[in-house]
C-alpha positions, 0 to 999 in steps of 0.5 A: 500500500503506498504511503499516504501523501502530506500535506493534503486538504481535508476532504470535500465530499464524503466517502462512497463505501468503506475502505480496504486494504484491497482497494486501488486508492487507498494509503497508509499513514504513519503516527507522528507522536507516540505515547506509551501509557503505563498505568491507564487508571480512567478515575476518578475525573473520568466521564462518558456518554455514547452508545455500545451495541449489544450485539457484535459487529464487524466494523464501524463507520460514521462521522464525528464533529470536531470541537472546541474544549476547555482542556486545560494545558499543562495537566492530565485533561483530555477530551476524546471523541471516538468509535472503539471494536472491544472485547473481554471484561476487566484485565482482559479486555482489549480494544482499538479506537479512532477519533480525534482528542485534545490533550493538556499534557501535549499537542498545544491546545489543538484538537489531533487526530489519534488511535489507541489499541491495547496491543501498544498501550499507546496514544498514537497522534497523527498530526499530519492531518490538520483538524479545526473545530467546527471539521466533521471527520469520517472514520471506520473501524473494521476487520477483513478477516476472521480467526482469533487474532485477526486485524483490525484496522482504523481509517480516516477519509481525508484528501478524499481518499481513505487513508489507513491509520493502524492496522494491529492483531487484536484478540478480538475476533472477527467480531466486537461490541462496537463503541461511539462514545465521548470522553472527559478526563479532569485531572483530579490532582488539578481541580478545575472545570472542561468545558465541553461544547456540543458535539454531533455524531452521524451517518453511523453505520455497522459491518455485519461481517469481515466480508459482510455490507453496512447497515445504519446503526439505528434503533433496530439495533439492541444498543446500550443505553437504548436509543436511535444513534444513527444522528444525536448530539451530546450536551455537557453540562456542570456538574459532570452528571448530567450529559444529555442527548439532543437532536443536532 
């Protein structure tokens, strides 16, 4: 697959059908900044509010707005917008996410695009990808293949064109609980406040299979906590407690 070219504009119009490794346009890109995470400890100052399937699936597709946060520089903030494919309970759970986040401890107060998979334990930016707030990003998750360890890989469509973030064998099966969540950490050894704006999430699809087609993630499908996510909104409002879905 031939390294994707930097330096490209987002994309202009939205992508056809979900990517390949097979297919004759796609790329693979390279994260610019690693971060091995020692200890992922989520709380206390961890929050969240998305929607998980019940039911598992092969991959994922959707777009997520970019927003203006509040993280606060210089401490352990972050906001995450992400889909995730997972599998396991406790220690054993593993799982790769894409998205776009904001960080306080990197990344100079700008939204990045990011992965992070449990076979690294790291944050993986992808700083070549310059994201704004107000920019809508298609993303997928999927898998091609089946066995206990198959692939799993993370695009972004940009300089229209899908573009291979991460590919990494995960114990995941060809099939996984599927994920599209927002996140907030507020570094509890700095109190303060993130504000956090609205943020939509769309056109969100499910890969029935490693080789099957997509299906709109709606209300037919058994979904925790239980509502149509095919279009919602997140409204963040303090105190932590009270996240709300909206339409957009």
């Amino acid at each position: 697959m031939p390294a994707c070219p930097t330096g490209r504009p987002a994309s202009t119009t939205a992508p056809t059908g979900p990517p390949s490794l097979t297919a004759p346009n796609a790329c693979r890109s390279y994260a610019t900044v690693v971060q091995p995470v020692a200890h992922a400890v989520p709380s206390p100052g961890y929050h969240h509010l998305g929607a998980t399937t019940r039911g598992r699936w092969s991959g994922v597709l959707g777009r997520i707005e970019v927003g203006d946060t509040g993280v606060r520089q210089g401490t352990y903030d972050f906001v995450a917008a992400r889909f995730m494919a997972k599998a396991g309970q406790g220690a054993e759970q593993a799982w790769l996410e894409v998205g776009w986040t904001e960080t306080g401890w990197s990344g100079n107060a700008r939204p990045r695009v990011y992965t992070y998979d449990t076979a690294t334990r790291a944050w993986a930016f992808y700083d070549q990808y310059a994201v704004a707030p107000g920019d809508r990003l298609w993303l997928h998750l999927q898998t091609e293949a089946t066995g206990e360890r198959p692939s799993w890989q993370a695009w972004l469509w940009w300089g229209d064109r899908w573009n291979l973030l991460t590919s990494r064998p995960l114990p995941l099966t060809g099939q996984a609980e599927i994920e599209q969540y927002v996140e907030v950490h507020a570094d509890p050894a700095d109190p303060g406040t993130v504000t956090i704006p609205r943020l939509a999430i769309d056109n969100v699809q499910l890969k029935s299979a490693p080789d099957g087609s997509l299906r709109p993630w709606n209300a037919e499908v058994p979904t925790a906590p239980g509502a149509d996510f095919a279009t919602y909104c997140l409204n963040w409002d303090r105190p932590y407690t009270s996240w709300t879905t909206t339409t957009c």
